[in-house]
Structure formats: structure tokens, C-alpha cells
C-alpha positions as CSV (number, residue, x, y, z in Angstrom):
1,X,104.8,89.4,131.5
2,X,102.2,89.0,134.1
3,X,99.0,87.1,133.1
4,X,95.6,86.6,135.3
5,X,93.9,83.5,134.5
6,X,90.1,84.5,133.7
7,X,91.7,88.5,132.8
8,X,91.7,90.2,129.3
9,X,95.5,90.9,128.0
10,X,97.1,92.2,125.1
11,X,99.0,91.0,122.5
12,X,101.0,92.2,119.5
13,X,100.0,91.4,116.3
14,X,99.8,87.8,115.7
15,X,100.3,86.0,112.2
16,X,97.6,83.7,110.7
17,X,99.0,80.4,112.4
18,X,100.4,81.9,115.6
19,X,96.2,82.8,115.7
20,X,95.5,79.5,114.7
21,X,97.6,77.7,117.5
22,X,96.8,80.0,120.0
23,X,93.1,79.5,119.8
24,X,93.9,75.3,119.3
25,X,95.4,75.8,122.4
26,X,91.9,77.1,124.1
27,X,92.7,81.2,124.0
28,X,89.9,82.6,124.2
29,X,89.8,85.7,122.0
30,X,87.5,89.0,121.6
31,X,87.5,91.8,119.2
32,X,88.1,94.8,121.4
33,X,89.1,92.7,124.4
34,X,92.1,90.9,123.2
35,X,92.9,87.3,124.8
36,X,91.8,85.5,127.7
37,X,93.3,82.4,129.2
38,X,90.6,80.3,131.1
39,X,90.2,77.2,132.9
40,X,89.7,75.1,129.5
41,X,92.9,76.6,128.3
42,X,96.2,74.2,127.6
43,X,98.2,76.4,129.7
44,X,101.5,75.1,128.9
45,X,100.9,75.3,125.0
46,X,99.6,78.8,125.6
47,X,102.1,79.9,127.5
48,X,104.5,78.4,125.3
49,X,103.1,80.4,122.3
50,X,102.4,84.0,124.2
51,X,106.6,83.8,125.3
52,X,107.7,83.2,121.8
53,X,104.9,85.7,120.8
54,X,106.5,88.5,122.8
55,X,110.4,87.3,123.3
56,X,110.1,87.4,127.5
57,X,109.3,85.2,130.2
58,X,104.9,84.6,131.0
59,X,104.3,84.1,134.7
60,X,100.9,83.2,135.3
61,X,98.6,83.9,138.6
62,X,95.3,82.7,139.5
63,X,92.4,84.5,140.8
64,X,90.7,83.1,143.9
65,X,87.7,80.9,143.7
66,X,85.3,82.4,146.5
67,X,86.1,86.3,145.6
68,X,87.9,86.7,142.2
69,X,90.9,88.1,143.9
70,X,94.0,87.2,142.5
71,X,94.9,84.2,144.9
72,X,99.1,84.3,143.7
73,X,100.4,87.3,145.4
74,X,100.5,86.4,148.9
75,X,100.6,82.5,148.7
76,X,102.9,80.1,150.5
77,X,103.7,78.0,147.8
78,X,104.2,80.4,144.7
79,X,108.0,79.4,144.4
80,X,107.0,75.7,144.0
81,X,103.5,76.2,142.4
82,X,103.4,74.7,138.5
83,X,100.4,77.5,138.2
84,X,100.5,75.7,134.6
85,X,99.5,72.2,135.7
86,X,97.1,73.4,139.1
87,X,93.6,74.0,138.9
88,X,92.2,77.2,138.3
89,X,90.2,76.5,141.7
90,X,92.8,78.0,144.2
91,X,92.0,80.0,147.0
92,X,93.6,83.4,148.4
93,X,95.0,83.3,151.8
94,X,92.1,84.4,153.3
95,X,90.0,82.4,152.2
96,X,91.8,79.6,152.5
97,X,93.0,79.7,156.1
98,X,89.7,81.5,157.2
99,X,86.8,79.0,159.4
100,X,84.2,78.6,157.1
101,X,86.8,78.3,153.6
102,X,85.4,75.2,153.2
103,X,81.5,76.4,153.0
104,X,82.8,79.6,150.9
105,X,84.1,77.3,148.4
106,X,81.0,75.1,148.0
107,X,78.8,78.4,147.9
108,X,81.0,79.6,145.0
109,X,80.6,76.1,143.3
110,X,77.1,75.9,143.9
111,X,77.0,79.4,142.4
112,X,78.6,78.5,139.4
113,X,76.7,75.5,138.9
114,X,73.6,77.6,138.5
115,X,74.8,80.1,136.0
């Protein structure tokens, strides 16, 4: 199963203390929406719990920092990237080999400082 960090997914039915360990573990959760894993998430335990939740493999992707764009697909380093240990922060290639990355980035910081 494919999972974007900071993108609604769906689950099956969880019992009471699969719930419980899942939202320990910093899943965010909404009626109607179903489960989000953000940047405050424990991403191993969470992935952990969603695998033995649904009986297959979880690879997780991040989106991009400057335009939400899922940063994983294209990237250099997804064979060795622990996208469980990394921060959320990445860039997508364009962004990150473009001139002016640098001053993208702090805009998008700067942005989310503010809200």
C-alpha cells in the first residue's frame, strides 16, 4: 500500500486497541476522512501497525515542501531513502535542483510560520 504523508487514506475496520495504538502513535484520524499520517506522526510505529492492520507491505512518500507535490516519485535517492526516519521537509526534483530552491523553501517556511 501506497501512503502520502500529509494525505487522507483508508483503513479497514480497526479494533478498540489497534485504534488506541494507532492514535498513540500520532495518526491523525477524522470521521468521514479516515487517517492521516503527519509530520508529528511516529512513522515507524505507524507503519508498523497499518501493515499488520492490512497483511501487506506500507511504502511511504512524501509531498514536497515548496508545492505539495508528492516529492518520492522521481527522486534520486528513493532506493536508499528511510522515508520513515527523514523529515517530512523534502523537496521534488524541481525544486530542489532549480536556482532559487533555496528561497522557495524559506518562502514556504515563512509561510507556514504565519498560519
Amino acid at each position: 500500500m501506497k501512503l502520502v504523508v500529509g494525505s487522507w487514506f483508508s483503513l479497514p475496520r480497526l479494533g478498540t486497541e489497534e485504534f488506541r495504538s494507532m492514535m498513540k502513535a500520532g495518526v491523525r484520524y477524522e470521521k468521514g476522512m479516515g487517517f492521516m499520517l503527519t509530520p508529528g506522526t511516529d512513522m515507524r510505529e505507524a507503519v508498523h501497525l497499518i501493515e499488520r492492520a492490512i497483511g501487506e507491505r506500507v511504502e511511504l512518500y512524501l509531498r514536497c515542501y515548496v508545492c505539495l507535490k508528492e516529492a518520492c516519485g522521481s527522486c534520486e535517492y528513493l532506493d536508499v531513502c528511510d522515508r520513515r526516519s527523514v523529515s517530512p521537509m523534502c523537496l521534488c526534483r524541481e525544486h530542489s535542483s532549480s536556482d532559487g530552491s533555496f528561497e522557495a523553501y524559506v518562502s514556504a517556511f515563512e509561510k507556514n510560520l504565519a498560519e
